[in-house]
C-alpha positions in Angstrom: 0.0 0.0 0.0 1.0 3.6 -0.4 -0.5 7.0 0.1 -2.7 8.0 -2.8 -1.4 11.1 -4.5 -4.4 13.4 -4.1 -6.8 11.5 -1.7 -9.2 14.9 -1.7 -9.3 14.8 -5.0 -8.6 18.5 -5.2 -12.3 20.0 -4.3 -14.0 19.6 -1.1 -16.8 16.1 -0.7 -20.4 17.3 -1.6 -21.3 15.4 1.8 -20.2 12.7 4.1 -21.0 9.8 2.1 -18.8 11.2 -0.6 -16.3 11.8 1.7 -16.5 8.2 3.4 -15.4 6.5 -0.5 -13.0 8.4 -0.8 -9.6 5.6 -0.6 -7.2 6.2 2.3 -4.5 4.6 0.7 -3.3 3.4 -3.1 -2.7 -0.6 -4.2 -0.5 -0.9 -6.6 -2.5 -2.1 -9.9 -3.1 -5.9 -9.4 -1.2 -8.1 -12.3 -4.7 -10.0 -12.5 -7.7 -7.5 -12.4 -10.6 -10.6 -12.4 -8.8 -12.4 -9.6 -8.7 -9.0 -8.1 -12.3 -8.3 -8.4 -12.8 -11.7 -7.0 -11.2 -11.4 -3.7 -13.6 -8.2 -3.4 -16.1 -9.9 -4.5 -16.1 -12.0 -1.4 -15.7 -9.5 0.8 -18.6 -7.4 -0.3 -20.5 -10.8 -0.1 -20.6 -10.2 3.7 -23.8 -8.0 4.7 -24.7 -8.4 1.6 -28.5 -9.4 2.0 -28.6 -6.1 4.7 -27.7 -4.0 2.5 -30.3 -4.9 -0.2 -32.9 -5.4 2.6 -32.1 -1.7 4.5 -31.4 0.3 1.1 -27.5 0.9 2.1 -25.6 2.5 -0.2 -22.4 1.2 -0.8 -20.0 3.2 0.7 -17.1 1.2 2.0 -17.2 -1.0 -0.9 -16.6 2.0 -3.7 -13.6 2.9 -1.4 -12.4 -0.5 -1.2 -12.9 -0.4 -5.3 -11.4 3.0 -5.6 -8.8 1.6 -3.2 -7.7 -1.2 -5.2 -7.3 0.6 -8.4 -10.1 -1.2 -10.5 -12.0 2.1 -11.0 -9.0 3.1 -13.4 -8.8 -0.1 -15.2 -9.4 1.1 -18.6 -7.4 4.1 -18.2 -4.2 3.9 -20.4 -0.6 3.7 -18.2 0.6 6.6 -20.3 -2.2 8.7 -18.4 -1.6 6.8 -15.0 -4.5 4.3 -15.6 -4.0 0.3 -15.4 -4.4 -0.3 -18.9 -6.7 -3.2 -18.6 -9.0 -4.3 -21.4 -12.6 -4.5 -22.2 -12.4 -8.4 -20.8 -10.8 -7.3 -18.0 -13.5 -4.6 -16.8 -16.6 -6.8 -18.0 -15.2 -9.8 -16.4 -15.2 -7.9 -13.1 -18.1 -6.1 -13.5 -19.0 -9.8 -13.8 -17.0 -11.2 -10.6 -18.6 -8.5 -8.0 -22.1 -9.0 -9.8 -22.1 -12.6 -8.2 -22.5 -11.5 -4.5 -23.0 -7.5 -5.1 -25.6 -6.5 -7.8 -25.9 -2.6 -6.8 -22.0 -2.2 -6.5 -21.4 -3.9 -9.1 -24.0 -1.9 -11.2 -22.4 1.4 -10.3 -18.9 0.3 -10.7 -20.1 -0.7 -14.6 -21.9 2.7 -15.4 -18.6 4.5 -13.9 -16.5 2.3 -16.3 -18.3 3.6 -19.5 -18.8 7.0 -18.3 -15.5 7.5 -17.1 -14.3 6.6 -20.4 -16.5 10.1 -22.3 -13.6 12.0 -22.0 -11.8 9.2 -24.6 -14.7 8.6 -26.2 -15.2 12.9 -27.2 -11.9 12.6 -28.6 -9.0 10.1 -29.4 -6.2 12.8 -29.7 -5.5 13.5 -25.9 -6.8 16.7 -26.1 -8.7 15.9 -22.8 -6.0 13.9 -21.1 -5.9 16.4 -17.9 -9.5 15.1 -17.0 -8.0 11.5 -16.7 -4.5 12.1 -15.3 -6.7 13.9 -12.3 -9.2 10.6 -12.0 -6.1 8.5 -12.1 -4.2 10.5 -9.2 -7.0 10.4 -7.0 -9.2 7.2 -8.2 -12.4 9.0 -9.0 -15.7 7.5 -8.9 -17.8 9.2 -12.2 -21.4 9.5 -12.1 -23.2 10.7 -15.3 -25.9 12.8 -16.3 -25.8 12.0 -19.8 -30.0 11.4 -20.8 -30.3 12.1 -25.0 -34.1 12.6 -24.2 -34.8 15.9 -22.6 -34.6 18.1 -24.8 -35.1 21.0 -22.6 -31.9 20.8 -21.0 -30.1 23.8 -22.3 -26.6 25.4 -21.7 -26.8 29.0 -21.9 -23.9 30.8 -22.5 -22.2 32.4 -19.3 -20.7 36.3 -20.2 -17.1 34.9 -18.5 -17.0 32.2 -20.5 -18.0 28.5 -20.1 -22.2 27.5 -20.0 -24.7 27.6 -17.0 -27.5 25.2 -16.5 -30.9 25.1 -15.3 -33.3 22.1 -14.8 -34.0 18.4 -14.3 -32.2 15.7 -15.3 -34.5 11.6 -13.9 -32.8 8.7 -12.9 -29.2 9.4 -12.5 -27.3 6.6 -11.8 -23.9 6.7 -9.7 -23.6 10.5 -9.5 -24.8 11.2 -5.9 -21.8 9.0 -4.4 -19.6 10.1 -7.4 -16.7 12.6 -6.5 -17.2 14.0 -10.4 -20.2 13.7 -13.1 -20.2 13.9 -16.9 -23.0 16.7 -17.8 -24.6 16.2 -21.2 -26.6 19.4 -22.3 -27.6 21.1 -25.5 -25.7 23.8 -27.1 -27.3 27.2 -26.8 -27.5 27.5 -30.4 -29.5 24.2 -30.4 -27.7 22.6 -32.8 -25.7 20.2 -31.4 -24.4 19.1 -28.1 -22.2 20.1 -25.1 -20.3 17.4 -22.8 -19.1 19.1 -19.5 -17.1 17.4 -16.3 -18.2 18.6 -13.5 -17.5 18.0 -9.4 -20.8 16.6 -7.7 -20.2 19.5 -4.8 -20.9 22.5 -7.4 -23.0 24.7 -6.3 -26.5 24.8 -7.6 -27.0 21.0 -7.9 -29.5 20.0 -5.8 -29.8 15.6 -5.4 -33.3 14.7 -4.8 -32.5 11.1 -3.3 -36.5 10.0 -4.5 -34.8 6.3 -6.5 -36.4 4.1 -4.3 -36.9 0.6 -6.6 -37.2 -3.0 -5.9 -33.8 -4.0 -7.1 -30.0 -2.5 -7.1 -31.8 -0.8 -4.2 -27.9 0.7 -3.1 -26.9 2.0 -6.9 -27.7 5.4 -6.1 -29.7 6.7 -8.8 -32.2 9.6 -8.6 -33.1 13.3 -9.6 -30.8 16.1 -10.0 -31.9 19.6 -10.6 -29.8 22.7 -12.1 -29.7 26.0 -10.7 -27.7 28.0 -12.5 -24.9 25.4 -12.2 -21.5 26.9 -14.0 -19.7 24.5 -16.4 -16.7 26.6 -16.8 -14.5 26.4 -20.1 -11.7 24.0 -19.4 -14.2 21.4 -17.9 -16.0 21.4 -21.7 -14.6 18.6 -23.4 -13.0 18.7 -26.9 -14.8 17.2 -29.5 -12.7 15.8 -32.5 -15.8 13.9 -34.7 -17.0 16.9 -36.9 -18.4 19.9 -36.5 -20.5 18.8 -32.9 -21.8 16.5 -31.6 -25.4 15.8 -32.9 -26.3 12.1 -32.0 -25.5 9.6 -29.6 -21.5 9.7 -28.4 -19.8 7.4 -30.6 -19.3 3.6 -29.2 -21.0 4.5 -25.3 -24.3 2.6 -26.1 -22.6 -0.4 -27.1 -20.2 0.1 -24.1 -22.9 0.3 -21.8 -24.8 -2.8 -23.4 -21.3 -4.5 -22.4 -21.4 -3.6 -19.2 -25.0 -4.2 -18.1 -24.6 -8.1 -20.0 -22.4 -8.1 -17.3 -24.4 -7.4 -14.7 -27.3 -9.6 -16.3 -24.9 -12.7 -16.3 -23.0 -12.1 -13.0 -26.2 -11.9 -11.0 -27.1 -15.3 -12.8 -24.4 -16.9 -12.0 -24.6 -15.6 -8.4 -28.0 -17.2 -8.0 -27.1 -20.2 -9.2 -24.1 -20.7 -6.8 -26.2 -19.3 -4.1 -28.9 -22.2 -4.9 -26.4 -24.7 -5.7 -25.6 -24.1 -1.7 -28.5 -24.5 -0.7 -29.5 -27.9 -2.5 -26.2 -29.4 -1.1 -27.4 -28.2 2.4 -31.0 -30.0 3.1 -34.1 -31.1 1.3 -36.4 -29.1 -0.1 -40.5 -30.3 0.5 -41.4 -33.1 -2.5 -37.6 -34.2 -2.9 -37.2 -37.4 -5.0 -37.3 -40.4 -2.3 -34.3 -41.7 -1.6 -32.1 -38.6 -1.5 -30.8 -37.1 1.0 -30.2 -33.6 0.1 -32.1 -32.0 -3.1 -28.4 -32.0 -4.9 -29.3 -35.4 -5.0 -32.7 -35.1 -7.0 -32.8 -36.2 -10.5 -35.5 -33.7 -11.3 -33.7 -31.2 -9.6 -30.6 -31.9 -11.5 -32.0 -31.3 -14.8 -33.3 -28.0 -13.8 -30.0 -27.1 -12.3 -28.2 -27.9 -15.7 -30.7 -26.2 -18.2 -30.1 -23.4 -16.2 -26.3 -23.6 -15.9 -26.1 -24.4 -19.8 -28.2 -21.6 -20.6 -26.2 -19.0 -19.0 -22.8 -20.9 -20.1 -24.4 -19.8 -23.4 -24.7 -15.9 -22.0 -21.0 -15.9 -21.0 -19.7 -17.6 -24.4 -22.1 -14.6 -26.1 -20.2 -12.1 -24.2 -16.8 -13.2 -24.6 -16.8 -13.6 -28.3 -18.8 -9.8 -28.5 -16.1 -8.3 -26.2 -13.6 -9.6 -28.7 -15.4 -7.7 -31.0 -15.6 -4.4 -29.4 -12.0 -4.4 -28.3 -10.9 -4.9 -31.9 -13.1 -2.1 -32.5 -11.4 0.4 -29.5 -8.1 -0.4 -30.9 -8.6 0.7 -33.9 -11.1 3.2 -33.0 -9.9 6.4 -35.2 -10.5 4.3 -38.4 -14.4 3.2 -37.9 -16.5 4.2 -40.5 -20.1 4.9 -39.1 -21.0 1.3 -40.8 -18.9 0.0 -38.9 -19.7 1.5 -35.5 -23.3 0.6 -36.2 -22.5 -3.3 -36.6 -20.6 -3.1 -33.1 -23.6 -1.1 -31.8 -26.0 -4.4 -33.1 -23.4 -6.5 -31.8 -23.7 -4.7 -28.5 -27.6 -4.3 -28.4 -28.1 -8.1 -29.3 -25.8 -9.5 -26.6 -27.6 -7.5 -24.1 -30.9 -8.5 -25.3 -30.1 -12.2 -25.2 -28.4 -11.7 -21.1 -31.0 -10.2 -19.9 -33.7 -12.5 -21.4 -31.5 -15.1 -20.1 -31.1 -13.6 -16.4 -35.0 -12.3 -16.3 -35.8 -16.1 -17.3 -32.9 -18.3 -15.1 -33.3 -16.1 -11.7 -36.9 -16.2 -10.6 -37.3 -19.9 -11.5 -34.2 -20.9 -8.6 -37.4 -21.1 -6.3 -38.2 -24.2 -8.3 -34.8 -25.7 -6.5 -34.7 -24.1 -3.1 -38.5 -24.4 -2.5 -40.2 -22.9 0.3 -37.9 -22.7 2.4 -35.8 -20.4 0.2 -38.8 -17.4 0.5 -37.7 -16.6 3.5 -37.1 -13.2 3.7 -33.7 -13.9 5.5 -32.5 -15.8 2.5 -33.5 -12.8 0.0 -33.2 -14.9 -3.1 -35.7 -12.4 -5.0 -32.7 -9.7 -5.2 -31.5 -11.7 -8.1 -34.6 -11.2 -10.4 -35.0 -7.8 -8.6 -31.7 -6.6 -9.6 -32.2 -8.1 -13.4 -35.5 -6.8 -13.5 -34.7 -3.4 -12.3 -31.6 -2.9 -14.7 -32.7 -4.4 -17.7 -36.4 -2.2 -17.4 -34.2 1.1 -18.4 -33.9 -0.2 -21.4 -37.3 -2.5 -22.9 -36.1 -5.2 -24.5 -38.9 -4.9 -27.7 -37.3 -2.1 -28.6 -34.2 -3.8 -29.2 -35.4 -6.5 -30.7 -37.3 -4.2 -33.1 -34.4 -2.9 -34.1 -32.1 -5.7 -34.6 -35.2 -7.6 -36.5 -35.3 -4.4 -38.7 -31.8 -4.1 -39.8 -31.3 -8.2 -39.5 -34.3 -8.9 -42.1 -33.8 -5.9 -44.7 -29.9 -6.0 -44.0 -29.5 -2.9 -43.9 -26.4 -0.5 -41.8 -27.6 0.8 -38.1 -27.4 4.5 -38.3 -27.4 7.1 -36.2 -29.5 10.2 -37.5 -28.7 13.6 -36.0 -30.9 14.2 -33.3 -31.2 18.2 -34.4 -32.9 19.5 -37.5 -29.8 21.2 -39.2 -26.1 20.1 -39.5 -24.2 21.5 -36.7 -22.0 24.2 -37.4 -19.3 25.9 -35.3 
């Protein structure tokens, strides 16, 4: 261990839960990030069911994340990052996803947002924003919704934007040290991405997220009062005149990251059950055995559940091939191209999530009764699943991919503004 170089990340916590993730030492980056993720894994498995049951947010386990360096995975080692891959974040998103769906929830939404600044550009011009998360292991929160349209920047007379009104369903930024603001241009014609620290003044966090699942992710309502976005935390912009449409390759990183989630929680219920059937005999066990493990009817519904989420994680690893091709060669992709990795993207998560929503509430066919015990909270699987994968409705994605599967033609992005941005 070591002493992190700027544990205060430079600006004062917006409160005392901020304050409480923020890591009080540094680990050196771990040669093996999943085995990493692993050992925490098993650590946030302790309180685990509390946590879900009382609404806890998880504090001590983003500072044990920040702490051991995973939050800067993807962050290249020229700009003080770990310089892990794709596999290596999704894997575990994956690992901490088995015993911790809420942490592991916001530490996958802080691994695509914390990559925007990357994403905006791919010529370093906004380097400074990551050599600061690297020195001080920054959590990011985002406030990045395409859909309200009445967010707008209005120009401030010293430079920079200001920023009034509501932004839903926020996920990560009230325990986040900084947010990614998207807004639209005052000129209306394209869009503005700001970084921003959660303490400025004028942002006021409603705390009214209150769902069945990923009860401790820490999403809600944020409103603007006047909130400054001063010039230098803008972020260049490198892909034409401005940006008019979704942010180039987020969407399918997201999709990435919540397949995660989807399969992680799977897998979590299934070794959770698996426990249990080794431990006693559920009501109507096949005669003669002595634990349910032992059931032949119970056997075969353990392995068409087990096969069918082996199928999930082969699904993901061969799409994460795909997408880190894609990053590495990111500068080059036509808009073809960035459409087949967004169907890519959109189809994996549409086949984890049908996958998790179908596999986790059925493990009550193998614990029985005994497992609805509100001790053994073996609904936060499905409630997790179910919460996460109702942001985005899987018929609309499979709308889409039947569209562009059956007429074969590119996914494209239209501009979501009338006119062609201009500068």
């Amino acid at each position: 261990m070591t002493s992190i170089t700027n544990p205060t990340s430079g600006f004062p916590a917006r409160n005392d839960l901020v304050a409480a993730t923020r890591p009080l030492s540094a680990e050196p980056y771990p040669k093996d990030w999943v085995e990493r993720a692993r050992q925490l894994a098993e650590v946030f498995r302790n309180g685990a069911i509390e946590r879900d049951h009382e609404r806890v947010r998880p504090v001590d386990q983003i500072r044990r994340l920040r702490e051991s360096g995973l939050v800067s995975l993807l962050y290249p080692q020229t700009l003080g990052g770990g310089g892990g891959n794709f596999r290596d974040a999704a894997y575990s998103v994956l690992e901490i996803a088995k015993t911790d769906g809420s942490t592991a929830a916001l530490l996958g939404f802080h691994f695509y947002n914390s990559l925007v600044p990357l994403l905006t550009d791919y010529t370093n011009r906004n380097a400074d924003f990551v050599r600061r998360s690297t020195d001080a292991r920054w959590l990011w929160g985002n406030v990045t919704q395409y859909v309200n349209k009445e967010f707008v920047a209005q120009h401030h007379p010293d430079g920079g934007y200001t920023i009034s009104g509501t932004k839903k369903w926020n996920t990560g930024a009230p325990l986040a040290e900084i947010t990614t603001v998207l807004a639209i241009h005052p000129d209306r014609d394209r869009y503005i991405y700001g970084v921003i620290p959660t303490n400025r003044e004028g942002l006021t966090f409603l705390d009214d997220w209150n769902p069945i699942g990923l009860r401790g992710a820490d999403s809600g309502t944020i409103t603007f009062e006047n909130v400054r976005i001063f010039s230098e935390e803008v972020l260049h912009w490198s892909h034409g005149p401005g940006q008019t449409g979704p942010l180039p390759l987020w969407a399918s990183f997201g999709a990435i990251f919540y397949s995660a989630v989807f399969i992680g929680r799977t897998l979590g219920a299934l070794e959770r059950v698996r426990g249990y059937t080794l431990e006693g005999r559920r009501q109507g066990t096949f005669g003669g055995a002595s634990v349910s493990a032992d059931d032949p009817f119970i056997q075969a519904e353990f392995a068409g559940y087990w096969v069918q989420v082996q199928a999930a994680r082969a699904y993901l690893d061969t799409t994460l091939d795909r997408v880190q091709a894609a990053w590495d060669r990111r500068a080059e992709l036509t808009e073809e191209e960035r459409g087949e990795i967004a169907l890519d993207t959109l189809a994996l998560r549409t086949f984890a999530s049908r996958a998790a929503l179908e596999i986790t509430p059925r493990i009550f066919e193998l614990a029985g009764g005994r497992g609805t015990a509100w001790a053994a909270d073996f609904d936060q699987y499905w409630r997790d699943v179910r919460t996460l994968s109702s942001h985005d409705p899987e018929v609309l994605a499979r709308r889409v991919i039947g569209q562009h599967v059956l007429h074969e033609k590119p996914l494209v992005f239209p501009s979501h503004f009338k006119s062609p941005a201009s500068i």
